[in-house]
C-alpha positions, 0 to 999 in steps of 0.5 A: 878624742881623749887619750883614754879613747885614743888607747882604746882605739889602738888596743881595737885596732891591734886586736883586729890586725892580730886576728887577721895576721893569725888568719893570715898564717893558718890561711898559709899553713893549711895551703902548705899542707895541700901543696906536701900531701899533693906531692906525696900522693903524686910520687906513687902516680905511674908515669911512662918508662924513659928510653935508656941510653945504649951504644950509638947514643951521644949524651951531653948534660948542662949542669948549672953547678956543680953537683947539678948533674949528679942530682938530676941525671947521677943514675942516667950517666952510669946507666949510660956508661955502662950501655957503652953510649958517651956522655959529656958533662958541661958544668955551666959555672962552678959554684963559687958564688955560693958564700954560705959554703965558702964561709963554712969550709975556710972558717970565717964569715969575711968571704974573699974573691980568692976564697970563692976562687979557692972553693970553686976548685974543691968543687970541680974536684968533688965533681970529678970524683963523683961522675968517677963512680959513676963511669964519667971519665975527667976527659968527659967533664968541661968546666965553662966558669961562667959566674955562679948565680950570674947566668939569669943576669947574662940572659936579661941583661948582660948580652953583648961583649960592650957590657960585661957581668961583673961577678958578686963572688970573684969580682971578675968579668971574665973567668978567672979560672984556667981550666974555663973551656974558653980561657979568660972566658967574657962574662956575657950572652954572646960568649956562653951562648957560643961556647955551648954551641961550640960543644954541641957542634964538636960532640954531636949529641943525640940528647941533651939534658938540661935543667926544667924550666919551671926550677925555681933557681935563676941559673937553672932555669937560665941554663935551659934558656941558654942551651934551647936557644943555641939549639935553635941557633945551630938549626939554620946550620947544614947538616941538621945537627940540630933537629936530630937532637932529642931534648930532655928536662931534669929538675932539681929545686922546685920548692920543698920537692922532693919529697920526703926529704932525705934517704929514701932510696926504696921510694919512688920519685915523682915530679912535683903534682903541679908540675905533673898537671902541666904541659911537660910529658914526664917519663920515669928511668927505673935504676937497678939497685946497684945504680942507685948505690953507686948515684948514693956513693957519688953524691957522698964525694960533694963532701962541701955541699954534704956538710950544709944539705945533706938531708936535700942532696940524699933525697934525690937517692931514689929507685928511679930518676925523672925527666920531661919533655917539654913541647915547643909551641908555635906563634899562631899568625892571625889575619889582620885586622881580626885581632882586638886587645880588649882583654876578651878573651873571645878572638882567641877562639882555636889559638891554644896556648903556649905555655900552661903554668902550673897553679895553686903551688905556692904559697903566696900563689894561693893566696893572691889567685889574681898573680896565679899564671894559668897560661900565656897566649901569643899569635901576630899578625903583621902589625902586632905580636899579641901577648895574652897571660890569664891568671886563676883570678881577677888581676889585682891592682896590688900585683905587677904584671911583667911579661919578658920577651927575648927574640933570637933571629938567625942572624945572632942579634938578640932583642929583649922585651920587658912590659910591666903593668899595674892595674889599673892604669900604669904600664911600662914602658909608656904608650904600651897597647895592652888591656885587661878584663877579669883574669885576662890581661893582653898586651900588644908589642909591634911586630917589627920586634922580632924575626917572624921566623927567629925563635921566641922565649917568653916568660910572666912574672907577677910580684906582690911588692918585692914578694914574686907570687908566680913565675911562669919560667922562660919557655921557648916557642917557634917563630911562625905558625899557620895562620888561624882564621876567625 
């Protein structure tokens, strides 16, 4: 080929790309725009009335950071507090690892351990002051200090006391703060996981709030983790504390919910439309308009976070909070022997599934529908632990296939399962049993794994090279169930 033909060629080819990348980018606009009209439209669905919280009611809030638990729960705290129920907050870190803000509030983008420490302070007392306007005394807020966006990396990776996280913002391995619930506080599963059933067993709550596990930040949907699973530790204590607490989700970062951003505090607010479709019962808190000013007056006192996202922070000043309630599912148990993995989805006829994700919410979801989690199967039998993830279109050898799976036994011992796949032929780790058929992909994990009767978090994730098209988020189910005959 000559170099005149050669250049021709190039132009063609570049012109074919272009056509496509334009395409490509309207393809994600007009899914965008899909996705922001569902929402608006959604805020104006009804949705059942929350209880309120009234004398007799104890309340504890997990907040990941600190203005968490003003966004989500600000109206429900002062409702509370002025009903006579008590209220606890318990801040899980303290947001020293957000270094964009650090930068800002010492003038200099050369971010030190010190000045994460520094800032990390400023927000506990922002914190204060917020939960003072809305009825929360200092006595009433416990800062744990574990590391921020760390949480998600205690829960994978980091559980035992012989391997420790090492902060990205302090530089520590322990908590480098002297107010920390546990002094010197080890930067693990093991030491969060009991500190939080330390407060539990010392408060007795009647309802615990917690973060969504469908938030799309990892110390969110970790802090839910976290919490439902000492939850489900404290339930083999006697007394049945456990069992008499009543669970409640509360969201904060779910894409570009809420909307409309900004001031809105006439507007109704709504979980995101997927979201709504999924299987969370959501309720709505009416809050009088003297709740909503004083909510608007406490988010006003994070005057670090206000600087950055205002417009953000504002949008949750609204005439009524949301919250759902998540069902926990149970593994089905199955005869033996009557369950194949083949990747039909026939002998899973009566098992319903355990969780139902939300579909078509994201961009890249929409785009890539065979990395689009539909839902996630489980049952056993006495070989097997039966995993089956259905996507909303043909799995795709371009996308990786992961599914997480952590037992909690009684005993306090934790297990964590991670299987990767690769359609068609790869899956990690080797001589894993799993196989897929259009949208269906089943996997098979020995069932001495995990304690029949332990409780089981699990979670899939599928990634497009290092761009996540979905994430079911980890959600809790039961260990045992009744036996489903074929």
């Amino acid at each position: 080929m000559t170099r005149r033909g050669l250049r021709k060629t190039l132009k063609a080819i570049a012109a074919v790309l272009g056509v496509a990348a334009a395409l490509t980018v309207v393809a994600a606009l007009i899914i965008q725009f899909r996705i922001r009209i569902a929402n608006d439209w959604q805020q104006y669905a009804p949705l059942p009335e929350a209880r309120a919280a009234g004398m007799g009611d104890s309340i504890i809030v997990f907040a990941p950071h600190c203005d968490d638990e003003t966004l989500g729960c600000g109206g429900m705290l002062s409702m509370a507090a002025a009903n006579g129920a008590r209220a606890r907050v318990a801040l899980i870190t303290n947001g020293d690892g957000y270094r964009i803000g650090v930068a800002r509030a010492f003038g200099t983008i050369k971010v030190t351990p010190a000045m994460c420490i520094r800032y990390a302070y400023q927000r506990q007392r922002e914190t204060l002051a917020a939960l003072s306007e809305l009825g929360v005394p200092a006595t009433s807020v416990t800062f744990l200090g574990y590391p921020d966006r760390g949480i998600a990396a205690l829960w994978n990776d980091y559980w035992g006391t012989d391997r420790l996280y090492v902060s990205e913002s302090t530089r520590s391995d322990r908590s480098p703060y002297s107010n920390s619930y546990t002094p010197r506080a080890r930067y693990c599963g093991e030491s969060l996981i009991s500190d939080i059933e330390s407060l539990i067993r010392r408060d007795e709550p009647t309802d615990v709030y917690i973060p969504h596990p469908s938030d799309n930040h990892p110390d969110h949907y970790a802090t839910y983790c976290f919490v439902t699973a000492a939850i489900a530790q404290l339930g083999s204590e006697r007394g049945g504390l456990a069992s008499r607490i009543r669970m409640h989700t509360y969201l904060v970062h779910r894409g570009d919910w809420p909307v409309p951003r900004g001031d809105h505090a006439n507007e109704p607010l709504a979980p995101p439309h997927a979201l709504a479709r999924g299987d969370t019962k959501w309720y709505a808190l009416p809050l009088a308009p003297e709740t909503t000013s004083a909510k608007r007056t406490a988010i006003t006192r994070y005057k670090t976070q206000m600087a950055i996202e205002r417009g953000f922070l504002m949008s949750f000043v609204r005439r009524n909070e949301v919250f759902g309630d998540l069902p926990v599912r149970t593994v089905a148990s199955v005869a033996d022997g009557t369950h194949r993995v083949d990747g039909r989805p026939d002998d899973w006829h009566g098992i319903p599934p355990v969780v139902v994700d939300p579909v078509g919410d994201y961009v890249v979801a929409g785009m890539n529908k065979g990395g689009d989690v539909r839902a996630i199967y489980l049952c056993r039998d006495k070989r097997c632990l039966y995993v089956r993830v259905d996507c909303v279109g043909r799995l795709s050898k371009r996308i990786t296939y992961t599914v997480n799976l952590r037992g909690l036994a009684e005993s306090k011992t934790d297990d964590h399962c991670s299987i990767r796949v690769k359609p068609p032929r790869r899956c990690w780790p080797a001589g894993t049993t799993w196989a897929y058929r259009k949208n269906v992909l089943e996997i098979a994990v020995p069932a001495a794994r995990f304690d029949p009767g332990g409780t089981l978090f699990v979670q899939a994730l599928t990634r497009l090279a290092r761009v996540t098209v979905d994430d079911s988020g980890w959600h809790e189910v039961a260990g045992g169930g009744k036996r489903q005959e074929h």
